[in-house]
MIGU-121330 format. One record per atom (N, C-alpha, C): atom name; x, y, z. Coordinates in steps of 0.001 Angstrom, whole numbers. Layout:
REM MIGU-121330
    a        xx        yy        zz
   CA         X         Y         Z
...
REM end
This chain:
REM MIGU-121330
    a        xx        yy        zz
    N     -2687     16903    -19682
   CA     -2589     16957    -18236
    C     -3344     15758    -17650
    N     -2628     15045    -17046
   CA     -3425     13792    -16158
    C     -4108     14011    -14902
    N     -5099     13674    -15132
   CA     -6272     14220    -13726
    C     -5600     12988    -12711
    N     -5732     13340    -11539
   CA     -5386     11827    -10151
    C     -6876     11914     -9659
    N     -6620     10819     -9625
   CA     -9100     10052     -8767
    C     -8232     10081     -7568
    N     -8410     10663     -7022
   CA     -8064      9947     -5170
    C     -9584      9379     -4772
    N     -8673      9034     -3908
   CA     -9430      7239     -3550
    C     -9501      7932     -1507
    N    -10634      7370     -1132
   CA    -10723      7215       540
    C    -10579      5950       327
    N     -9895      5282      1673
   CA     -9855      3867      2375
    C    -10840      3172      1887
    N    -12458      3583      2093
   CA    -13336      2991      2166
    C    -13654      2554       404
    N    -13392      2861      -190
   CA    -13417      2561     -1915
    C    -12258      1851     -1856
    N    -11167      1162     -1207
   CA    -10469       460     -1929
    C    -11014      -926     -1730
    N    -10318     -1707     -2373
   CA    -10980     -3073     -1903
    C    -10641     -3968     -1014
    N    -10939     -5162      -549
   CA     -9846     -5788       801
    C     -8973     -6184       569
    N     -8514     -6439     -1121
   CA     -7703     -7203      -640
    C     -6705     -6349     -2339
    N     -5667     -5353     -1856
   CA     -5086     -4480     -2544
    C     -3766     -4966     -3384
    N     -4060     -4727     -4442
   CA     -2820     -4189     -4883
    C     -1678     -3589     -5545
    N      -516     -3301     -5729
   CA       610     -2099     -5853
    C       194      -889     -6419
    N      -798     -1028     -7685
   CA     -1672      -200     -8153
    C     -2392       682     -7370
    N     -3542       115     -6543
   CA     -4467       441     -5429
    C     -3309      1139     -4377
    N     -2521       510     -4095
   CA     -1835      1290     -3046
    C     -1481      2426     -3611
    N      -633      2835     -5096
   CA        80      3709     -5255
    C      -966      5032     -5712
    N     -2021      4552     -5816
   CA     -3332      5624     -6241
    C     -3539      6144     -5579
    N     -3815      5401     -3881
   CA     -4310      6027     -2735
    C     -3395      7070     -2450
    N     -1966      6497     -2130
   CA      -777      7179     -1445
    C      -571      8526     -2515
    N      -639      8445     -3672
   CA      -254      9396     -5039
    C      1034      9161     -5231
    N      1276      7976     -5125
   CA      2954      7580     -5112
    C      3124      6665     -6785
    N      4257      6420     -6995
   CA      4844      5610     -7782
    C      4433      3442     -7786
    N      4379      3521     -8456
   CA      4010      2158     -8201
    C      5378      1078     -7924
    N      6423      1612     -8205
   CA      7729      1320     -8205
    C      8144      1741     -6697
    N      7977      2796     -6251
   CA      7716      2786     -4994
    C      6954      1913     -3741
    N      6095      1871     -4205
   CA      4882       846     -3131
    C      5654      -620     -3283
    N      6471     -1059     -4703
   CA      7305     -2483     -4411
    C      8403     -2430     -3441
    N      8939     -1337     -3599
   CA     10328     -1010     -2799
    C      9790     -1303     -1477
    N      8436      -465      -982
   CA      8070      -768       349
    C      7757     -2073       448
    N      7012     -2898      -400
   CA      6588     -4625       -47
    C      7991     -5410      -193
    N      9344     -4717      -292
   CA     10329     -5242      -144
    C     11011     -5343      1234
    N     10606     -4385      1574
   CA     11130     -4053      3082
    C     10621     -4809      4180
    N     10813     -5459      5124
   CA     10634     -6023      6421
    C      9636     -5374      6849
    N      8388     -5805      7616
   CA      7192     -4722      8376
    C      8057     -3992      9465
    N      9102     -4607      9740
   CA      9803     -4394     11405
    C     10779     -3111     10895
    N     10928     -3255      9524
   CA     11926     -1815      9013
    C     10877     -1096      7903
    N      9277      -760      8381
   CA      8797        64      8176
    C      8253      -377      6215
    N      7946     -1746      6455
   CA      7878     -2153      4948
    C      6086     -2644      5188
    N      5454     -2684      3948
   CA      4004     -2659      3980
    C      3809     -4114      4032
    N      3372     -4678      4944
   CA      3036     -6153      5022
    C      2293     -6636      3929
    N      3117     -7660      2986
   CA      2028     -8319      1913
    C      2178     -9515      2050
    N      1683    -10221       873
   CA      1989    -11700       500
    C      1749    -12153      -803
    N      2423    -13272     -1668
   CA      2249    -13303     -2673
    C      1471    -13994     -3239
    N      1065    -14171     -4246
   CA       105    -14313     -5207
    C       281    -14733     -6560
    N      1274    -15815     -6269
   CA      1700    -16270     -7907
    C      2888    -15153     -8009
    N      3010    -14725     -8928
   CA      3925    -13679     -9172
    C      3991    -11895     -8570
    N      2736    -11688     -8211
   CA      2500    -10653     -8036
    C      2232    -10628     -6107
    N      2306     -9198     -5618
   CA      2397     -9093     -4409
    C       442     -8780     -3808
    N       218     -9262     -3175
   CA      -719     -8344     -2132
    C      -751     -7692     -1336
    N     -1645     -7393      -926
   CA     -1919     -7084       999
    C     -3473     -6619      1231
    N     -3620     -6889      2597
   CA     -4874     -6974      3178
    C     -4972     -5595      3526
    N     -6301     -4924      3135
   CA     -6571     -3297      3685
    C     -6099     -3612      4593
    N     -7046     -4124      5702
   CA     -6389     -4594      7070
    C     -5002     -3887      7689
    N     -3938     -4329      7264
   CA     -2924     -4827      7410
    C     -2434     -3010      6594
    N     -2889     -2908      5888
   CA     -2529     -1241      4754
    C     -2800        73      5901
    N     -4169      -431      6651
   CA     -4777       712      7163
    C     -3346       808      8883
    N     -3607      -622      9208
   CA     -2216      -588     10307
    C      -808        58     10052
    N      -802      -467      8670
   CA       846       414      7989
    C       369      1676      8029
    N      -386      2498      7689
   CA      -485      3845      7213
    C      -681      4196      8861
    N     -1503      3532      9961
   CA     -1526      4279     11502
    C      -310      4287     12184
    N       673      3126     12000
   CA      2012      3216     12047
    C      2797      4468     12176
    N      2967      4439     10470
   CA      3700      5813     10022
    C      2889      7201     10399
    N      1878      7428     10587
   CA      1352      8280     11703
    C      2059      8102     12879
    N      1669      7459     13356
   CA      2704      7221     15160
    C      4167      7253     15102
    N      4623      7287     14351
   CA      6165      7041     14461
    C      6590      8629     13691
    N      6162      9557     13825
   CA      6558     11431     13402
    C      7637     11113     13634
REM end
């Protein structure tokens, strides 16, 4: 049986990623790409890249997640 660590905001680090996101959320990590695929304007998690791999700024994570709060 696999235990999940949930994570508060404040333990992640500034500067996240797909991993970190999908820990927090308890989501798929294959998921959290699908979202850094998506447009911010069609509800996609604002990142940027990094050589091959994606980021994003808590910053910018904590705005996506108050978002999808506001938009029920």
């Amino acid at each position: 049986m696999t235990q999940i660590k949930l994570l508060t905001l404040e333990q992640l680090p500034s500067i996240l990623t797909a991993q970190n996101i999908a820990d927090y959320l308890v989501i798929g990590r294959k998921r959290v790409y699908e979202y850094m695929q998506l447009s911010p304007a069609h509800g996609g998690i604002p990142c940027f890249s990094l050589g091959k791999t994606k980021r994003v700024e808590k910053k910018d994570f904590e705005k996506w997640i108050a978002d999808r709060k506001n938009n029920k």
